[in-house]
C-alpha positions, 0 to 999 in steps of 0.5 A: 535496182534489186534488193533481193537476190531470189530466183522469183520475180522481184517487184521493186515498188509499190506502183509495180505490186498495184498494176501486178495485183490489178492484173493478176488473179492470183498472186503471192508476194513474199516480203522479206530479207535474205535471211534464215526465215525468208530465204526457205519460204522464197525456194519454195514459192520458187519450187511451186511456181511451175506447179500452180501455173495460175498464181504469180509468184514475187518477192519484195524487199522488207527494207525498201520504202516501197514495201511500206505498203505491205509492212503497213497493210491492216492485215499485217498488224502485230506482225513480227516474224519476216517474211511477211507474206501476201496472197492477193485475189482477184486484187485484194488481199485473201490471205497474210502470213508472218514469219517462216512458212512450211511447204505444207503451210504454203501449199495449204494457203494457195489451196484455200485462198488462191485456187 
């Protein structure tokens, strides 16, 4: 069942964002609701897919139980504003983001944390 309704790939449990991150390199998840603050940052992601061929892009839906493990991730402390934003290398968490994020903001991120 989906959540979101993105045009990125979603992952719907936290079994799912273990195996993706295991077999990833390179992987950004955007956690978060259809709203005014996440619904920019996913078009981006969306816009930069093609661009960044070595990252793996997802969102995660804030609300699901499943997402429990990025709500609830150390880095992620004190966190207020969605979307919360992971970038995981080589299957650990390099870089997390809170609230809207610009392209530049973004690009910069991949840049420095997943290139």
């Amino acid at each position: 069942m989906k959540y979101l309704r993105t045009n990125i790939q979603e992952i719907e449990t936290a079994a799912e964002l273990q195996k993706i991150i295991n077999e990833n390199e390179n992987v950004m998840v955007c956690c978060g609701r259809m709203g005014p603050m996440c619904i920019p940052v996913y078009e981006i992601m969306e816009e930069l897919e093609e661009e960044y061929d070595n990252v793996k892009f997802y969102s995660m839906a804030f609300d699901s139980p499943e997402s429990n493990v990025i709500r609830s991730a150390p880095e992620c402390r004190g966190f207020m504003g969605l979307p919360f934003t992971m970038y995981y290398k080589d299957g650990k968490v390099a870089k997390a983001t809170t609230s809207i994020q610009s392209m530049p903001q973004v690009k910069a991120n991949l840049d420095e944390y997943l290139s």
